[in-house]
N, C-alpha and C positions, 0 to 999 in steps of 0.2 A: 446693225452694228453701231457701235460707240465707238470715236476714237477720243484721246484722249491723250495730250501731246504736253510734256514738260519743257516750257521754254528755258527757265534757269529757278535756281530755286537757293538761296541760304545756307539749305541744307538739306542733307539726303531725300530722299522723295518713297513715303513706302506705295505702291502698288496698292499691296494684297490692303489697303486702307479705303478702296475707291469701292462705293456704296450704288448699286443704281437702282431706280425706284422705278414702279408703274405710272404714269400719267393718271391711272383712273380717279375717281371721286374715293372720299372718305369711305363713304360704306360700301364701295367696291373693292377694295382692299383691305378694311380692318373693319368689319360685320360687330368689333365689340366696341369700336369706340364709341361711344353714347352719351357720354354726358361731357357736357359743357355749363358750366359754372363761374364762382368768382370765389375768390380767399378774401378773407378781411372784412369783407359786408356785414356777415352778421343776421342779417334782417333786424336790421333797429333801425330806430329813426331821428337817431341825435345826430345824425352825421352833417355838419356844418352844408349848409347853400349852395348850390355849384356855383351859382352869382352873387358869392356873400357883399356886404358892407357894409360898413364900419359902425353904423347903429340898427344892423337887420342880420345879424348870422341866424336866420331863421333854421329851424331842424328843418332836414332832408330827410325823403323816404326813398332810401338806395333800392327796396324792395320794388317798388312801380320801375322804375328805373331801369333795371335789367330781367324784365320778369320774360319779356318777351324773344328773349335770343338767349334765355338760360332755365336750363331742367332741374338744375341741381346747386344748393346754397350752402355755404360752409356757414356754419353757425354752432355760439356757446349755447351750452346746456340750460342753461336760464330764461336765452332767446327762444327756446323750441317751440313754443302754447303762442307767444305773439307772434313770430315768423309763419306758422303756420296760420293762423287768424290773417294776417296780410295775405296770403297768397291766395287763401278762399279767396277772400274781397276783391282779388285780383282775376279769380276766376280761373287761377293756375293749382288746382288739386292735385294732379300729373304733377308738379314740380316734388321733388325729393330734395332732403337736408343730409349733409353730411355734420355730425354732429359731435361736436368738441368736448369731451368730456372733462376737460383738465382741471376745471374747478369741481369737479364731484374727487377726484382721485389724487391731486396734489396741491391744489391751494388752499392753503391753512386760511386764508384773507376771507372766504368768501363762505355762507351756510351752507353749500356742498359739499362742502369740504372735511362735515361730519361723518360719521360711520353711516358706510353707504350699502346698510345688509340684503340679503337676498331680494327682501319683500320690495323696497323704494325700487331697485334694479327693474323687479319684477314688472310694480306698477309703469314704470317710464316706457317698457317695453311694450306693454299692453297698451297703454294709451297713442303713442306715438310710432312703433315699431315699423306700420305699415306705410311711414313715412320717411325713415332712413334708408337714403342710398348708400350710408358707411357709417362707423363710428371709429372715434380718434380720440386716444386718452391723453396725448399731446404733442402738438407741434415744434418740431426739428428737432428730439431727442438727443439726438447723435452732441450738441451743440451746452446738455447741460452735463452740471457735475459730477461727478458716478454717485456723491450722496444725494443727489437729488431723482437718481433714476433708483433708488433702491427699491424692490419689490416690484418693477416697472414689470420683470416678466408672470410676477404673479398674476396682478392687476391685468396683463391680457390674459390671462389662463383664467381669472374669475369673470371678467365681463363674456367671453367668448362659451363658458360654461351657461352664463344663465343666458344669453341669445339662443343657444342651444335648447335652455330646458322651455324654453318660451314658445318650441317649434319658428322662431324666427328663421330668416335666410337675409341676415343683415351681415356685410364686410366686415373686418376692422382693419383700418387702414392706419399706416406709418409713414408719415413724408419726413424724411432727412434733408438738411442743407448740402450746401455744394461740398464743406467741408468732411466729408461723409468717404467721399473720396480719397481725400489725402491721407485723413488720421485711422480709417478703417474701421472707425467704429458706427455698427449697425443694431443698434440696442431692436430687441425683440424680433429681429428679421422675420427671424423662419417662425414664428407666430402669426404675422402678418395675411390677409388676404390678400389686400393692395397693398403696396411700397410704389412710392413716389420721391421726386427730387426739386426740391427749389432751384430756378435758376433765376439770375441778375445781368439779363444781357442790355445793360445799358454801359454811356458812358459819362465820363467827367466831361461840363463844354462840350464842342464841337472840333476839334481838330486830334489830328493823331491816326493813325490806322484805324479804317473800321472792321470789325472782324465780326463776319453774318454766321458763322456755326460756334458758338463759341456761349460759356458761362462766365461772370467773372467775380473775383473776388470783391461783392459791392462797389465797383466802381476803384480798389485798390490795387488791380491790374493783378496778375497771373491767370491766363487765359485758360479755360477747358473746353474742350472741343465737345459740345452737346452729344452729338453722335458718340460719340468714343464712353460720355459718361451714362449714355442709355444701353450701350451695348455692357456695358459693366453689370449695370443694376439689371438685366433682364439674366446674365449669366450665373446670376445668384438667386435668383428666383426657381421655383417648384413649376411644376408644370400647371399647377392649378393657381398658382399666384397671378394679379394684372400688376400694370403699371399705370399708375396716374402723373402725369406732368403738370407743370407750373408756370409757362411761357411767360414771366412775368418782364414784362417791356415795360420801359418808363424811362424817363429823364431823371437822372442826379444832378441837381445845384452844386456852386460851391456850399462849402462847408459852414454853418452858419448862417445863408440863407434859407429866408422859408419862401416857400410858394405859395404862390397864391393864383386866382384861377385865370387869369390873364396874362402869366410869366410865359414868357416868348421861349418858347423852343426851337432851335433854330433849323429849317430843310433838311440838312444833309444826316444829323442826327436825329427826325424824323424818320428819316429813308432808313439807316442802320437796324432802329428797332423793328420798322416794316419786314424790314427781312430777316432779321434773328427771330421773329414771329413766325416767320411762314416757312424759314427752316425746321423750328422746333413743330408746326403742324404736318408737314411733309414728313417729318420721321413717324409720327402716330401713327398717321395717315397708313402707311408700309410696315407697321408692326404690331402685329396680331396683339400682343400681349397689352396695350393703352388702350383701359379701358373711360378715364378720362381726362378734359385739360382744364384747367382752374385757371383765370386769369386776376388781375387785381385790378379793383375798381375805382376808382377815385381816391387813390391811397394818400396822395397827398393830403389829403383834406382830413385826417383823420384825428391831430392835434396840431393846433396850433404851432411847433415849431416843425412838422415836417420839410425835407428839402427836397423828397423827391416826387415828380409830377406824374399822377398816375395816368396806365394805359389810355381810359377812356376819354382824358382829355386831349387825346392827341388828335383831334380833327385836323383835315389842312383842305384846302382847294383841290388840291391835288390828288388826285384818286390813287397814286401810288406812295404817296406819303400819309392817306388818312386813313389811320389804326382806328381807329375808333367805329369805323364803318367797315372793314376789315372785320374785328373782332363781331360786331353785331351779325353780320354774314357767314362767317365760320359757326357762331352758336346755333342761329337759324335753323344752317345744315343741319345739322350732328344732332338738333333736336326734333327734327321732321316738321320744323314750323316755317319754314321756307324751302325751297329749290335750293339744289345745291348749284353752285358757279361753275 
């Protein structure tokens, strides 16, 4: 039995809202969740020092880096021949890319962004196919112009054709923002094999209510209740569609500050992300339908004026405050490269 007792509340209180979950391990409740990965990495290797200074911003190799607590890499079309070349040399051939197509299919800026006909299709799938965990024609759709999404349900109707004629069995996956929610708009859904959702569960500073189930509007406050926006997206999904999340935990600076890799994050807003992490893997955890979780890796570091400090800088002393060893241990799991906790 559970009890479960309202001392006082704001406001009304719903019941039928109370979620309760198994105790067991990841793959004794969700047998699909499987991959664990990072958004933003890439596999490149310009990504600025995690110890830079001021006359040594030597290039980083994010690839070494996470190779060992992660199965699966989000990476542009461009990166695909060198990311996989790092991983060999890393001795990770098992590892799989989910693979950004967006400069083949909408950036005018970039040589992909030519006529991209059957045959190039064909070749990229022939050569690399046997290495995609998904493909992605572009990131948070929902978030751009209707002219800039023109043709977008084609474009999955022709990539998904020649995966097909290819005899592949590669996904094509669609991660929407949080915004996704409020404005309704779900460009290519029901085309989708995965649908995913960004979330932003950090905060401004350290003080204020912390709220551990909760997305929010980048650090500009209107709370969403994680739970509430997974039951959403999984109630518009097929029976054959997954769900991929985005537990992306990080500290926001003020505005105008950059960080840099020594910027003081303070305990209690450690503690917060700690648990808006292990809420958002508790829900996978108990939902058939997550089939995997992406986190962000050193994002701060990614340009010079970023202000906000990524996940895996969050070490601390304290084994309930340090994310960073958290997230390496949750990968571990979920990729059969360690014991599960």
């Amino acid at each position: 039995f559970i009890r479960i007792r309202t001392d006082s509340s704001p406001s009304w209180v719903s019941w039928r809202e109370v979620q309760v979950f198994s105790a067991q391990t990841a793959r004794a409740n969700n047998t699909d969740l499987r991959y664990h990965g990072y958004f933003g990495e890439g596999g490149i290797d310009d990504q600025p020092d995690p110890t830079p200074t001021v006359s040594d911003p030597r290039p980083y190799n994010v690839t070494a880096a996470i190779v060992a607590h992660s199965n699966v890499a989000w990476t542009r079309v461009w990166q695909v021949d060198n990311k996989i070349a790092q991983l060999n040399a890393l001795g990770r051939a098992d590892t799989k890319l989910v693979v950004d197509m967006y400069d083949i299919f909408f950036d005018p800026s970039t040589p992909y962004a030519t006529l991209w006909n059957n045959t190039g299709m064909d070749a990229l799938l022939d050569r690399h196919g046997a290495r995609m965990a998904a493909i992605v024609i572009m990131d948070e759709p929902d978030v751009r112009s209707d002219v800039a999404l023109i043709g977008f349900d084609q474009k999955l109707d022709f990539l998904k054709q020649r995966i097909a004629a290819r005899c592949r069995s590669i996904p094509v996956f669609i991660d929407y923002s949080y915004l996704a929610f409020s404005t309704k708009r779900w460009p290519g859904f029901a085309r989708a094999d995965w649908v995913g959702f960004n979330c932003y569960p950090q905060q401004h500073g350290s003080t204020g209510p912390f709220r551990y189930d909760q997305c929010n509007n980048n650090g500009a406050g209107g709370y969403h209740r994680i739970s509430a926006q997974l039951n959403t997206l999984i109630a518009k999904t097929s029976a054959a569609q997954r769900v991929a999340l985005f537990p992306q935990a990080f500290f926001m600076l003020p505005t105008g500050t950059q960080a840099t890799t020594g910027t003081y994050v303070p305990p209690d807003a450690k503690s917060f992300m700690m648990a808006a992490h292990d809420n958002m893997l508790l829900l996978a955890e108990n939902e058939p339908k997550v089939v995997a979780l992406f986190n962000f890796y050193r994002q701060s570091l990614n340009t010079p004026t970023e202000s906000w400090v990524g996940s895996e800088w969050l070490n601390d002393a304290q084994p309930s405050r340090d994310l960073r060893t958290r997230l390496q241990s949750i990968g571990g799991c979920l990729t059969g490269r360690a014991a599960c906790p």
